[in-house]
mmCIF entry with sequence, helices, sheets and N, C-alpha, C, O atoms, coordinates in Angstrom:
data_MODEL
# 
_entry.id   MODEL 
# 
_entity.id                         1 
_entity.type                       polymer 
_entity.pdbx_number_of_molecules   1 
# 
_entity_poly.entity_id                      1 
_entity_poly.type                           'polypeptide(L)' 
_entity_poly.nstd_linkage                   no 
_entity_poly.nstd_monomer                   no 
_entity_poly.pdbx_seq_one_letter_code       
;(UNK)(UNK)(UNK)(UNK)(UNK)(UNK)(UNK)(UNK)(UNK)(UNK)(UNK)(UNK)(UNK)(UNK)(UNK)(UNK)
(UNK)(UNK)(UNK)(UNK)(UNK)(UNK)(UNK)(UNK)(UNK)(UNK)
;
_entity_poly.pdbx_seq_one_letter_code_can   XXXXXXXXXXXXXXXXXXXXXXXXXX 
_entity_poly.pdbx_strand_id                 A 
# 
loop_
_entity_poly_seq.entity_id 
_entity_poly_seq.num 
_entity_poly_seq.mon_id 
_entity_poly_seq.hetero 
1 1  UNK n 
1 2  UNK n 
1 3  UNK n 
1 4  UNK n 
1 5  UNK n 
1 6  UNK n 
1 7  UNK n 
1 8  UNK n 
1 9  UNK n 
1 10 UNK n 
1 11 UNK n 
1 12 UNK n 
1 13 UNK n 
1 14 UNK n 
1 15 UNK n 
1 16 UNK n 
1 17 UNK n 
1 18 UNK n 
1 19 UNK n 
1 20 UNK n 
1 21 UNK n 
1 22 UNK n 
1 23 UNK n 
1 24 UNK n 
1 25 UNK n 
1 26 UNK n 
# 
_struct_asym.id          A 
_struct_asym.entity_id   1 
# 
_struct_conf.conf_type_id            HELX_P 
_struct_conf.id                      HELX_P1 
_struct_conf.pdbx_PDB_helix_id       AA1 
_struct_conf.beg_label_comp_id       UNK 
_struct_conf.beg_label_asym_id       A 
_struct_conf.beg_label_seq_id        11 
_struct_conf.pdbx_beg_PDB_ins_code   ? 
_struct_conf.end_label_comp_id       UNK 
_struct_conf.end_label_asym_id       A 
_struct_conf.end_label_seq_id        17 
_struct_conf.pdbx_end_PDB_ins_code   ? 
_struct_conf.beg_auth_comp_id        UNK 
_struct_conf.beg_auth_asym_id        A 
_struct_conf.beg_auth_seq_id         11 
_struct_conf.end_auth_comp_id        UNK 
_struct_conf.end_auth_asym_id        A 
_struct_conf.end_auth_seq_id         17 
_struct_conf.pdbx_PDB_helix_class    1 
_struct_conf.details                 ? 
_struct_conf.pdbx_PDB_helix_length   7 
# 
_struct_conf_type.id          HELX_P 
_struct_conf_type.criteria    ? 
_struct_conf_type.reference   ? 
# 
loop_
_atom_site.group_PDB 
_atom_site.id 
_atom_site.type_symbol 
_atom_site.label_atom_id 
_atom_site.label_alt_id 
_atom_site.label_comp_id 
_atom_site.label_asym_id 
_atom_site.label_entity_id 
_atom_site.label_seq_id 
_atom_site.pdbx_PDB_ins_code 
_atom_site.Cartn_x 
_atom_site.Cartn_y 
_atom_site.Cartn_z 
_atom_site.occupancy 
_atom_site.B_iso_or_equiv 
_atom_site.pdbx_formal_charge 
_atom_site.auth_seq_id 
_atom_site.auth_comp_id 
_atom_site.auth_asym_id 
_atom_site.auth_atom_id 
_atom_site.pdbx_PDB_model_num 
ATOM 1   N N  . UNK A 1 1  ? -6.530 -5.114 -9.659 1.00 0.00 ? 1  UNK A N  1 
ATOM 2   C CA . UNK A 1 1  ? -5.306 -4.372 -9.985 1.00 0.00 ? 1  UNK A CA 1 
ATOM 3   C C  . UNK A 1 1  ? -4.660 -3.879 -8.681 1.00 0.00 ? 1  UNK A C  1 
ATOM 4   O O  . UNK A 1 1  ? -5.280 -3.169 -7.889 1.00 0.00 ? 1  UNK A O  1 
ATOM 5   N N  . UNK A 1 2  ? -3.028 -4.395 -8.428 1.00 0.00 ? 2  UNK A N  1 
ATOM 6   C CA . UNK A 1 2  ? -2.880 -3.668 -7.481 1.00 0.00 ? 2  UNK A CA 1 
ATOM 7   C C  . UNK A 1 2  ? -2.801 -2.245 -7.063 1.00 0.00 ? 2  UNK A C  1 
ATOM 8   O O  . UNK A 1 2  ? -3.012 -1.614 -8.099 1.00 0.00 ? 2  UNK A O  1 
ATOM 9   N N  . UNK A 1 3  ? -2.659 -1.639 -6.356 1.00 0.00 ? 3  UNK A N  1 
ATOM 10  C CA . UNK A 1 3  ? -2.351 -0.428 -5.523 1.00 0.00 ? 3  UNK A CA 1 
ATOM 11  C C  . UNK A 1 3  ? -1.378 -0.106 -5.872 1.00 0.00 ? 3  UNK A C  1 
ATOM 12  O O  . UNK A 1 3  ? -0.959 -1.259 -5.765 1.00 0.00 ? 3  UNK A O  1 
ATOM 13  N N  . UNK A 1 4  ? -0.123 0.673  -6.394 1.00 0.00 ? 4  UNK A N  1 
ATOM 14  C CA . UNK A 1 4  ? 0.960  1.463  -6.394 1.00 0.00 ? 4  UNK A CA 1 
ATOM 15  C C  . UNK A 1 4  ? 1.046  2.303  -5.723 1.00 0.00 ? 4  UNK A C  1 
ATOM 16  O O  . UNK A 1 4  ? 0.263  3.191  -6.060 1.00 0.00 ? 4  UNK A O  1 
ATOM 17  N N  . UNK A 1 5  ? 1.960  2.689  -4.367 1.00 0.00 ? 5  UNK A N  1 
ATOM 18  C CA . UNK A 1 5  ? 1.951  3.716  -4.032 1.00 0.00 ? 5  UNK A CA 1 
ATOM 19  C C  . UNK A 1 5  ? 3.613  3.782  -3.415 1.00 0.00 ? 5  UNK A C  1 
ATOM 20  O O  . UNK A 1 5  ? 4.271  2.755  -3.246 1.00 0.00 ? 5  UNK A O  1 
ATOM 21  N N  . UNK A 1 6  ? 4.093  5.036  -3.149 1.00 0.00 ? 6  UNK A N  1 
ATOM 22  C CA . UNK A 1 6  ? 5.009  5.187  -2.795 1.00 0.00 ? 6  UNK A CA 1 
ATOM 23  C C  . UNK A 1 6  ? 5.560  4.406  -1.085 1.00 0.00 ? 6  UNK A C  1 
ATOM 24  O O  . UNK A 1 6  ? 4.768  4.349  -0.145 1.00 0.00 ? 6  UNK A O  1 
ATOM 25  N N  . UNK A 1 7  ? 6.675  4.001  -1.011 1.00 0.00 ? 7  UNK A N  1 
ATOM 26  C CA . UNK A 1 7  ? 6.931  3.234  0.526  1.00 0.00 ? 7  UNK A CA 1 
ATOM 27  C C  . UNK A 1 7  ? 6.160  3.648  1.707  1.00 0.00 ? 7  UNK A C  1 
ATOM 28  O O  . UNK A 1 7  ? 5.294  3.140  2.419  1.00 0.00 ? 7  UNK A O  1 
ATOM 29  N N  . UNK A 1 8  ? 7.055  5.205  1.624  1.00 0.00 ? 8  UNK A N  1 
ATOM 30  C CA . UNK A 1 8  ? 7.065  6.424  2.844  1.00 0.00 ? 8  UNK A CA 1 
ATOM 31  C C  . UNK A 1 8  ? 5.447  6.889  3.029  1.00 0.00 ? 8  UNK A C  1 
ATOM 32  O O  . UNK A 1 8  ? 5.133  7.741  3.861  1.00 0.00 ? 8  UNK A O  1 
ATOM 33  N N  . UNK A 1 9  ? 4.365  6.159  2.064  1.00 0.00 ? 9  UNK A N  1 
ATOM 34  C CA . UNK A 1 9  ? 3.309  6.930  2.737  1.00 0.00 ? 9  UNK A CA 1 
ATOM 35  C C  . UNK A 1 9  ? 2.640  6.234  4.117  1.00 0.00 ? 9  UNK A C  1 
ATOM 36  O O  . UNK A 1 9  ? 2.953  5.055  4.277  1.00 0.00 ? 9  UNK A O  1 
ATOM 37  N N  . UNK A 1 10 ? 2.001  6.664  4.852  1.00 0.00 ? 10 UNK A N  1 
ATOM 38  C CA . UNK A 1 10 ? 0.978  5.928  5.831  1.00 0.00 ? 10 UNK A CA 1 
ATOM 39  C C  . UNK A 1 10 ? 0.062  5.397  5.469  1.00 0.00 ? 10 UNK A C  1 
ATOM 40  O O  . UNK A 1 10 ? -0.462 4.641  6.286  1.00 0.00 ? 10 UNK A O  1 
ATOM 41  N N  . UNK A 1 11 ? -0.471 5.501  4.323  1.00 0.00 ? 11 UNK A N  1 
ATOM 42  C CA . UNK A 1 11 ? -1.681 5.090  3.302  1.00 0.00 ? 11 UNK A CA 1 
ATOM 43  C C  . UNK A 1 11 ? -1.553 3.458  3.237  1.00 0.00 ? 11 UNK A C  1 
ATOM 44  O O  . UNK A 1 11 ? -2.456 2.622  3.204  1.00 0.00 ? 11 UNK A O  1 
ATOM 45  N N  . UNK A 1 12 ? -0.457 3.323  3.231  1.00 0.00 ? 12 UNK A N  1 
ATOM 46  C CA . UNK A 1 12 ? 0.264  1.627  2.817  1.00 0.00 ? 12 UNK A CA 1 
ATOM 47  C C  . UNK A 1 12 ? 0.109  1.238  3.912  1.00 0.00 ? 12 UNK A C  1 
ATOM 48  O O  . UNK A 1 12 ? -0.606 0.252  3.739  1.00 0.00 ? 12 UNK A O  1 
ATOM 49  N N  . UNK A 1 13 ? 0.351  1.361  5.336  1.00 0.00 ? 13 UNK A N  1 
ATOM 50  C CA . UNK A 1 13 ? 0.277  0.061  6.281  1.00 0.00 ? 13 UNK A CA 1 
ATOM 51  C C  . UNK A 1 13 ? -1.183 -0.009 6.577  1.00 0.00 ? 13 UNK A C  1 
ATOM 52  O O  . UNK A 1 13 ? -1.620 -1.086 6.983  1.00 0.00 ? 13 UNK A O  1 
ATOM 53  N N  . UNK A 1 14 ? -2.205 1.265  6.386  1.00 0.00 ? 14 UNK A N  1 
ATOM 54  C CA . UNK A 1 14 ? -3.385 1.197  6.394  1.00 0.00 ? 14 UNK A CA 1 
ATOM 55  C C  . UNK A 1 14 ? -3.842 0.485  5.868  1.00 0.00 ? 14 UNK A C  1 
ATOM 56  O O  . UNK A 1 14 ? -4.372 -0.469 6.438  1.00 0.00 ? 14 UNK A O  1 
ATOM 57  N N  . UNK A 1 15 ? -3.844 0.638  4.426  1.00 0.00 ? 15 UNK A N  1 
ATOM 58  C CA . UNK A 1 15 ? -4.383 -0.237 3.506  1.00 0.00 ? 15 UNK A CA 1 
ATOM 59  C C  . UNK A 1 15 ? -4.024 -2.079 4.216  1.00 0.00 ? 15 UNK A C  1 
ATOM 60  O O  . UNK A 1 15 ? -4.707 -3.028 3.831  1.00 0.00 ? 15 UNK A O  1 
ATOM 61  N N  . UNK A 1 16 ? -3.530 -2.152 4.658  1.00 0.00 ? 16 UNK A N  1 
ATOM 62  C CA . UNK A 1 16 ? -2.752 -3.777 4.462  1.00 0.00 ? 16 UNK A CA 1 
ATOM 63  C C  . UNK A 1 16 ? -3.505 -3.973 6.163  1.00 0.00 ? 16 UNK A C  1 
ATOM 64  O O  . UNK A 1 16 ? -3.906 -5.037 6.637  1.00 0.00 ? 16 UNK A O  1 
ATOM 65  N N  . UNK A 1 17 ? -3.519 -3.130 6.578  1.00 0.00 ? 17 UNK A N  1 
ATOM 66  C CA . UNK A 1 17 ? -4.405 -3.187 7.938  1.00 0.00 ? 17 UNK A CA 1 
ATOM 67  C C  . UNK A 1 17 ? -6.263 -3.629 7.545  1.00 0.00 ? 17 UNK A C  1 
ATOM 68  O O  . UNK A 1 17 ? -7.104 -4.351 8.081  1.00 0.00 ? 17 UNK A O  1 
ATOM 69  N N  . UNK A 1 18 ? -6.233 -2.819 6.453  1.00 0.00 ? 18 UNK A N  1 
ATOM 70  C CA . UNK A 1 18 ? -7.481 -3.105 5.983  1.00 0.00 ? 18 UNK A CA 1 
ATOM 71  C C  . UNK A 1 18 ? -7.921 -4.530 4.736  1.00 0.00 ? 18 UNK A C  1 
ATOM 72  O O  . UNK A 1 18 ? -8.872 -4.751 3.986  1.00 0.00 ? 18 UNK A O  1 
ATOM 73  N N  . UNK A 1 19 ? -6.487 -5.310 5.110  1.00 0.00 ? 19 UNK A N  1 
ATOM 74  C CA . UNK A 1 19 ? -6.000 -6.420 4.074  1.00 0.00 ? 19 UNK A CA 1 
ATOM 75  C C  . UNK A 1 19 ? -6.949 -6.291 2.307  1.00 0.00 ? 19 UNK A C  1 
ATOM 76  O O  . UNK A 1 19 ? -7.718 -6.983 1.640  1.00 0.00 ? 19 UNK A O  1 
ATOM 77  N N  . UNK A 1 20 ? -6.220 -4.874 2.210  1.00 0.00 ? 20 UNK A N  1 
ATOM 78  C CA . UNK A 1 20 ? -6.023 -4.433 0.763  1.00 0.00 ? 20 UNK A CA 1 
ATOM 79  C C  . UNK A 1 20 ? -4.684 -4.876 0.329  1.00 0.00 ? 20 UNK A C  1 
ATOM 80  O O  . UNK A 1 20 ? -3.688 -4.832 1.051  1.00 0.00 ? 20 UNK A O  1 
ATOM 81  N N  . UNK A 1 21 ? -4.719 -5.449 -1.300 1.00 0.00 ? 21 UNK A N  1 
ATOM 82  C CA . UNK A 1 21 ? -3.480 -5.673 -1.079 1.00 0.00 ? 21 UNK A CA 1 
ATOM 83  C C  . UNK A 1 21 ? -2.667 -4.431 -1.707 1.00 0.00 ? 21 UNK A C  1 
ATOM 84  O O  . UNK A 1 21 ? -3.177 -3.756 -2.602 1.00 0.00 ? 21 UNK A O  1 
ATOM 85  N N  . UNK A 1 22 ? -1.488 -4.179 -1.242 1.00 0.00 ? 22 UNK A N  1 
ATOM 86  C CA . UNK A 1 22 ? -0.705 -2.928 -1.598 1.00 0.00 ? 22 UNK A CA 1 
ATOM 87  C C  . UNK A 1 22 ? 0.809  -3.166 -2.611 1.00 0.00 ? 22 UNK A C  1 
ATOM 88  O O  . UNK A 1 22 ? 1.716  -3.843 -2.127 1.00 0.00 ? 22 UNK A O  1 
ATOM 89  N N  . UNK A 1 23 ? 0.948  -2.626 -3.849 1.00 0.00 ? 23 UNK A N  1 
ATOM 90  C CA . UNK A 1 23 ? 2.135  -3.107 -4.298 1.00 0.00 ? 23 UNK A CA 1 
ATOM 91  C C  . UNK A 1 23 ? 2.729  -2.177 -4.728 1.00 0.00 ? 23 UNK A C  1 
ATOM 92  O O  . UNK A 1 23 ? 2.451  -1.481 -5.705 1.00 0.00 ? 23 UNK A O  1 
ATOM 93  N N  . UNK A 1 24 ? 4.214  -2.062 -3.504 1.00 0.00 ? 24 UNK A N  1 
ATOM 94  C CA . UNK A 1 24 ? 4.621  -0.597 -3.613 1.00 0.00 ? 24 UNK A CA 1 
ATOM 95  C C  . UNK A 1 24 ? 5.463  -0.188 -4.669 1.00 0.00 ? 24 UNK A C  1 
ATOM 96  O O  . UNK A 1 24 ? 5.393  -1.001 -5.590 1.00 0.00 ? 24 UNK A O  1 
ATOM 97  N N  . UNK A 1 25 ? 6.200  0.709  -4.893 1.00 0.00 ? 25 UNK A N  1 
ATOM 98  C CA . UNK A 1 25 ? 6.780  1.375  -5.887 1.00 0.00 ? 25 UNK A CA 1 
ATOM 99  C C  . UNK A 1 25 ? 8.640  0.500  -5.956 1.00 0.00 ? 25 UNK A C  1 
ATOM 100 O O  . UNK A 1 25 ? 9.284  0.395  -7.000 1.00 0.00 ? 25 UNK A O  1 
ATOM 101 N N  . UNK A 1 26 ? 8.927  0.201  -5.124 1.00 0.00 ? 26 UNK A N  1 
ATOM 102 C CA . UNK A 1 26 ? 10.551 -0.302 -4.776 1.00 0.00 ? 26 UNK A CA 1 
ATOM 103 C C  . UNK A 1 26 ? 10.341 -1.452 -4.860 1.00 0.00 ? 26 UNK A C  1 
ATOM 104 O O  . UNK A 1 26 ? 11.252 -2.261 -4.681 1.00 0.00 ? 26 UNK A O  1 
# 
């Protein structure tokens, strides 16, 4: 299941640094 999270957090390029995949809110 992906990740939802808002654009603006720092949490998101982390995650994708940590090749989680991230699927943002926009």
């Amino acid at each position: 299941m992906p990740i939802r999270v808002p654009d603006e957090l720092p949490a998101v390029n982390f995650l994708r640094e940590e090749n989680v995949f991230v699927m943002t809110t926009s």
